[in-house]
C-alpha positions in Angstrom: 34.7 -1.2 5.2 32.1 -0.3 2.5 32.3 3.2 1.7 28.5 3.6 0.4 27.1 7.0 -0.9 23.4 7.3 -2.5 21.2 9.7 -5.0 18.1 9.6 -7.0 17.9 11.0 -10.5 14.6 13.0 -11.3 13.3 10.4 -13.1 12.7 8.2 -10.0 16.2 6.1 -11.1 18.1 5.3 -7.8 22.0 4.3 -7.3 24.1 3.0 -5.0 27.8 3.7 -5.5 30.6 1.9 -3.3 34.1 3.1 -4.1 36.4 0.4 -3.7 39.8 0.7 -5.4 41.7 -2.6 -4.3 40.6 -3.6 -7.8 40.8 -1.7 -11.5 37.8 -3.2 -12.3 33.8 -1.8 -11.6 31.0 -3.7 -11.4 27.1 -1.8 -12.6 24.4 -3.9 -11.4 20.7 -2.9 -12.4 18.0 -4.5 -10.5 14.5 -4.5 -11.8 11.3 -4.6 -9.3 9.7 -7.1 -11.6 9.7 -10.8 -11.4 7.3 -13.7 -12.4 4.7 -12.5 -9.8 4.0 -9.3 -11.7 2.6 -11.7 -14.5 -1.1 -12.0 -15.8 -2.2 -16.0 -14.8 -2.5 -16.2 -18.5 0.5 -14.8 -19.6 3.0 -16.4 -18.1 6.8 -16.5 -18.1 7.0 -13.1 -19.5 9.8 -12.0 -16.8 11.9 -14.7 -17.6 11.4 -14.0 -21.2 12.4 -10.6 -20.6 15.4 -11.8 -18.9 16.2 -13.2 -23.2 14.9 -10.1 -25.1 17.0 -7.4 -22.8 19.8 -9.0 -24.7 18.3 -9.2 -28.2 19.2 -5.9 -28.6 17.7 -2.1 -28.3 17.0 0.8 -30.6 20.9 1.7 -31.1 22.4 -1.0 -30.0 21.7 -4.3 -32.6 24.0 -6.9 -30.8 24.5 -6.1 -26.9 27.5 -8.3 -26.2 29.9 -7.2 -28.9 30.8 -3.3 -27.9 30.9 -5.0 -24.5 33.5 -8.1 -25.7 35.9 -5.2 -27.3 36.4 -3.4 -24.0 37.3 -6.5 -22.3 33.7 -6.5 -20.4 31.4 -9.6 -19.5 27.8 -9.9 -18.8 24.9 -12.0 -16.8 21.3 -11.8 -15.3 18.8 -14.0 -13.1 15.2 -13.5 -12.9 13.1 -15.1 -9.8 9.7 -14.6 -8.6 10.4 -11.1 -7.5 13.0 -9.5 -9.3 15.1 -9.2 -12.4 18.8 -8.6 -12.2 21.3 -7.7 -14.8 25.3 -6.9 -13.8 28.2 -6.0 -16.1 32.1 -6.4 -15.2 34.6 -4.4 -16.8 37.5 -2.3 -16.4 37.0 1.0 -14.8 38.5 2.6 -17.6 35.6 1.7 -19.7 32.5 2.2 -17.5 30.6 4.4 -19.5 30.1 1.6 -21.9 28.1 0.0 -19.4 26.4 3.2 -18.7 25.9 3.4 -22.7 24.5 -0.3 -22.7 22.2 -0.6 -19.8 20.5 2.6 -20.7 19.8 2.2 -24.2 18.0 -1.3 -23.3 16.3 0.6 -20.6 14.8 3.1 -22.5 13.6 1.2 -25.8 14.4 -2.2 -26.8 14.3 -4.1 -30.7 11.0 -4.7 -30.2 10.6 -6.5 -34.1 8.9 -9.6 -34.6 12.2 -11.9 -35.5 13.5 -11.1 -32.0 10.5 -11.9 -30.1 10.2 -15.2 -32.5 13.6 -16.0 -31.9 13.7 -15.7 -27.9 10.7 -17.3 -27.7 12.6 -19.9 -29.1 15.1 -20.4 -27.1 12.8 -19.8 -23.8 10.7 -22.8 -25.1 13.7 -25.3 -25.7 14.9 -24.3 -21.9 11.5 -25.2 -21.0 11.6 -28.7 -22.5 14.9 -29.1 -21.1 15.0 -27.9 -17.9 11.2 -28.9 -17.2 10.1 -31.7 -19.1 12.5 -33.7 -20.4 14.5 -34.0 -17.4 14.3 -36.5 -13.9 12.3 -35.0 -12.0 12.8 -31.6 -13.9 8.5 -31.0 -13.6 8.5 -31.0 -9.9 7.7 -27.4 -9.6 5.1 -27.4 -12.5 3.2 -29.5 -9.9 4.6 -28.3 -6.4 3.9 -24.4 -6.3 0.2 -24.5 -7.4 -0.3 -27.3 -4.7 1.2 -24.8 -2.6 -0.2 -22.1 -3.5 -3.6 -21.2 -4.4 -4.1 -17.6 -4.9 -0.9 -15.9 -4.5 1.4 -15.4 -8.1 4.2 -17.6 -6.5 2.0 -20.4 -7.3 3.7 -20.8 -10.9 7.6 -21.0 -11.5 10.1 -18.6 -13.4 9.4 -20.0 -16.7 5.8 -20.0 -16.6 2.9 -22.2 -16.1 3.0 -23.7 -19.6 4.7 -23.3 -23.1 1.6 -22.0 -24.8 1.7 -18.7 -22.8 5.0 -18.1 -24.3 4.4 -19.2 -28.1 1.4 -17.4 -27.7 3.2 -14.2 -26.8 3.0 -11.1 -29.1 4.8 -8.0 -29.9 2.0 -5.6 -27.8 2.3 -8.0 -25.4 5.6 -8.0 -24.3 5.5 -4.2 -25.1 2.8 -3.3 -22.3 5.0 -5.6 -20.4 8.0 -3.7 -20.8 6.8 0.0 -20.7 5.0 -1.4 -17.2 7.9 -2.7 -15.2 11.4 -1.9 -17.5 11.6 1.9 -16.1 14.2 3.7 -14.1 11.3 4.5 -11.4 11.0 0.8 -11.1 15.1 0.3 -10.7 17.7 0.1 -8.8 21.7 0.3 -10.0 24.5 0.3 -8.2 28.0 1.0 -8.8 31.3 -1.0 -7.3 34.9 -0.7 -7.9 37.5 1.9 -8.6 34.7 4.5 -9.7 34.5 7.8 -8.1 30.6 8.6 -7.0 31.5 12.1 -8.9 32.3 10.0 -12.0 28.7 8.0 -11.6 27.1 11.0 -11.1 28.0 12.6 -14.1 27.6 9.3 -16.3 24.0 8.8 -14.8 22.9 12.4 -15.7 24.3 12.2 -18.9 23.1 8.4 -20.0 20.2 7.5 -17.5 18.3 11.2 -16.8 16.8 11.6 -19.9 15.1 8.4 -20.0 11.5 9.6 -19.0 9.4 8.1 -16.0 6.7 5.5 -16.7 3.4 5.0 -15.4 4.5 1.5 -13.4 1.4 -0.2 -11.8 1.1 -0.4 -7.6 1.2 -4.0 -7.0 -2.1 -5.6 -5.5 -1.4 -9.0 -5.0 -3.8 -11.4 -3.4 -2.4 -12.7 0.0 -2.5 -16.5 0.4 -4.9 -17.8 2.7 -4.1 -19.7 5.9 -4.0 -22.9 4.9 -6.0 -25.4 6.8 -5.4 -29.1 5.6 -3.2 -31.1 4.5 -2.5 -31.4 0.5 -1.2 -34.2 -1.0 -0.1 -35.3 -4.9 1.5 -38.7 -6.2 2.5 -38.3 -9.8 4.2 -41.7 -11.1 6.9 -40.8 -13.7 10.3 -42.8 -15.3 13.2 -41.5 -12.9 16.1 -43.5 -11.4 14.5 -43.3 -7.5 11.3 -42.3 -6.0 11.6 -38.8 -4.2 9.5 -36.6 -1.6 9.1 -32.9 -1.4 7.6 -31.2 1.5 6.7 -27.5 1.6 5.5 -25.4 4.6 4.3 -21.9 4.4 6.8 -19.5 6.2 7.2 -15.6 7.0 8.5 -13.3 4.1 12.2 -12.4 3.6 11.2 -8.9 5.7 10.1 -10.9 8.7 11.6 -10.7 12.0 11.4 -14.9 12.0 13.0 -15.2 8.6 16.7 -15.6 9.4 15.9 -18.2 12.1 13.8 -20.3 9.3 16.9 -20.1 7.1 19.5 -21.5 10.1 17.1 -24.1 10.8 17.0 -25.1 7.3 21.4 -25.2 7.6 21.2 -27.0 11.1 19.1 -29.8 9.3 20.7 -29.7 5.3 24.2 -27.6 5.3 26.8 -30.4 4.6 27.7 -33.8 5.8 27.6 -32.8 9.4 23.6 -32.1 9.2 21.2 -34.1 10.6 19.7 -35.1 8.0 22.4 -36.2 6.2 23.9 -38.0 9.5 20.3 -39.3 10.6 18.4 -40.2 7.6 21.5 -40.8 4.9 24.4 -42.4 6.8 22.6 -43.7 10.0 19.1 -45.2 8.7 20.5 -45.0 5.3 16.9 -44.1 4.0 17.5 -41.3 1.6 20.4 -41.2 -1.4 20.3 -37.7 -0.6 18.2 -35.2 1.2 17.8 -31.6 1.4 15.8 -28.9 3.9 16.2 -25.5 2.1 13.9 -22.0 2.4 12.8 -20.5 -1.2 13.7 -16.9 -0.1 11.1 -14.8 -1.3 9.7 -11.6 -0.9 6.4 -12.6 0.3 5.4 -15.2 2.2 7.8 -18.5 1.1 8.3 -21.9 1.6 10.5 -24.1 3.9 11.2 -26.6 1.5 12.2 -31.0 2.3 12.9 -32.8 -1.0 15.0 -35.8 -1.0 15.9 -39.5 -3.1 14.8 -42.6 -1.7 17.3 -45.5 -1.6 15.8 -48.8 -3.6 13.1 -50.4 -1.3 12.4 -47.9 0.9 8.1 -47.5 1.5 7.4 -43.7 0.5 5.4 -43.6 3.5 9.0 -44.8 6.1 10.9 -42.0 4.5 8.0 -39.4 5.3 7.7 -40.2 9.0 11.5 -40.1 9.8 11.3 -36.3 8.3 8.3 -35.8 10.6 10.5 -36.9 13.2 13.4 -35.0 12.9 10.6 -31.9 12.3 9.3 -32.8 15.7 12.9 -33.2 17.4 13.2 -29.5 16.6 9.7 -28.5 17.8 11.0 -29.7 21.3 14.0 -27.6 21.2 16.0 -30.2 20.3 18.8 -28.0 19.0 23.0 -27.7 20.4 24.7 -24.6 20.9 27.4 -26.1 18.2 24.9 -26.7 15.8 24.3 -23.1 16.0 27.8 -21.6 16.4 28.4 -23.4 13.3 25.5 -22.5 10.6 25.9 -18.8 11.9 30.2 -19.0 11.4 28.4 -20.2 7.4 26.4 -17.3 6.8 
């Protein structure tokens, strides 16, 4: 059982603490209310870019990693369309060098002109690699502004296009980071065989005196109903032709949300799925086929991308995933389908 106790600091910082000492190690995880959303249309991919420069080094602190390496500690982050995430593992014994760490970077990083140039850098080669000089690696350049039109989601992670980051300067990504990297726009928490007294006293002494920042209300545009259908081809060098298939859906906060997410294990969750069984082993239309939700904050997508084998008309693979859409529309779903997607989660 979870043993969770909760404060705020002054400066609007709040933290989670679970006491768990099955373990000698503690876990800090610092989660940022800031993700690719929060971007300017023409400035894009600054979260992500963020995600590089947080460990470029702060004021005090040149190279993050090494104090970290010495006292046996390791490191990681994400960044998505809503948040930013960074988490540190280390023994107990030396917690407060996480505390040391994460609130130096909070309150000023080494904002100098060779680290921007050198993360933007290595955010551009990931671009290139991930995006564009992969199979299918562009999909989302093309997908999320066909899907959306007006709301942020409708560019991915790493931006719309490399020119917003190799445009990027230092008073950019400054106004960016005194607007969302603050401890009124955080949250941390605390796991492992660390006393709550213990974080308390480390978060007075490291994260209090970091001052609270003037972070913008968001005002995001809500996407409008969509009323027809939207369609793209794009013809590219890749091994098989695939299809992608996005519908709108609730947000993550939404009453219907958890039953879009067992729907999308009932139809993709294994080889015991149906689309798997039906449209990969039985008809044996697809290589491989997935139905997935994206999981966002706002309104998201219930997402059908899959490989066609050799031969098959784009056009036969479409309908037999309008089918098996349609199969569930009748409530065409058995109790052990169910039983077993919820035993999964």
């Amino acid at each position: 059982m979870l043993d969770i106790k909760k404060f705020t600091l002054e400066n609007g910082l709040r933290i989670i603490v679970n006491e768990d000492f099955s373990t000698p190690f503690s876990v800090m995880n610092i989660l940022y209310d800031v993700g690719s959303k929060d971007e300017d249309p023409e400035k894009t991919g600054f979260a992500h870019l963020f995600e590089h420069l947080m460990f470029g080094g702060s004021v005090n602190i040149p190279i993050y990693d090494i104090p970290l390496q010495r006292v046996g500690g390791e490191n990681n982050a994400f960044t998505n369309t809503d948040i930013t995430n960074y988490h540190i593992t280390l023994p107990t014994e030396n917690i407060e060098t996480a505390f040391w760490l994460e609130s130096d970077r909070m309150l000023n990083l080494d904002f100098s002109q060779k680290n921007l140039d050198t993360q933007k850098n290595v955010v551009i080669e990931e671009f290139k690699q991930r995006y564009l000089n992969k199979p299918y690696g562009d999909v989302w350049l093309y997908l999320r502004p066909l899907s959306y039109k007006v709301h942020p989601y409708q560019w991915p992670t790493i931006g719309k296009e490399i020119s917003h980051i190799q445009k990027a300067t230092l008073n950019d990504v400054k106004d960016f980071f005194y607007a969302h990297y603050a401890p009124n726009n955080a949250i941390m928490v605390l796991s492992g065989s660390v006393t709550f007294e213990t974080v308390k006293q480390l978060s007075e002494k490291w994260f209090a005196p970091i001052p609270t920042r003037n972070v913008i209300p968001r005002n995001l545009p809500k996407e409008p109903e969509q009323k027809e259908h939207r369609r793209l081809t794009i013809e590219r060098n890749v091994p098989f032709d695939s299809i992608y298939l996005t519908f709108h859906m609730c947000d993550r906060m939404d009453k219907n949300y958890h039953a879009s997410d067992l729907i999308s294990d009932i139809l993709s969750n294994g080889k015991s799925s149906r689309l798997y069984q039906n449209l990969v082993q039985k008809k044996k239309l697809f290589s491989e086929i997935n139905a997935y939700i994206s999981g966002e904050m706002d309104e998201g997508l219930f997402i059908f991308s899959g490989n066609l084998m050799k031969g098959v008309p784009l056009i036969t693979a479409e309908k037999a995933i309008w089918d098996e859409i349609e199969k569930l529309k009748n409530g065409y779903v058995f109790e052990y389908e169910l039983v077993k997607v919820r035993k999964k989660k």
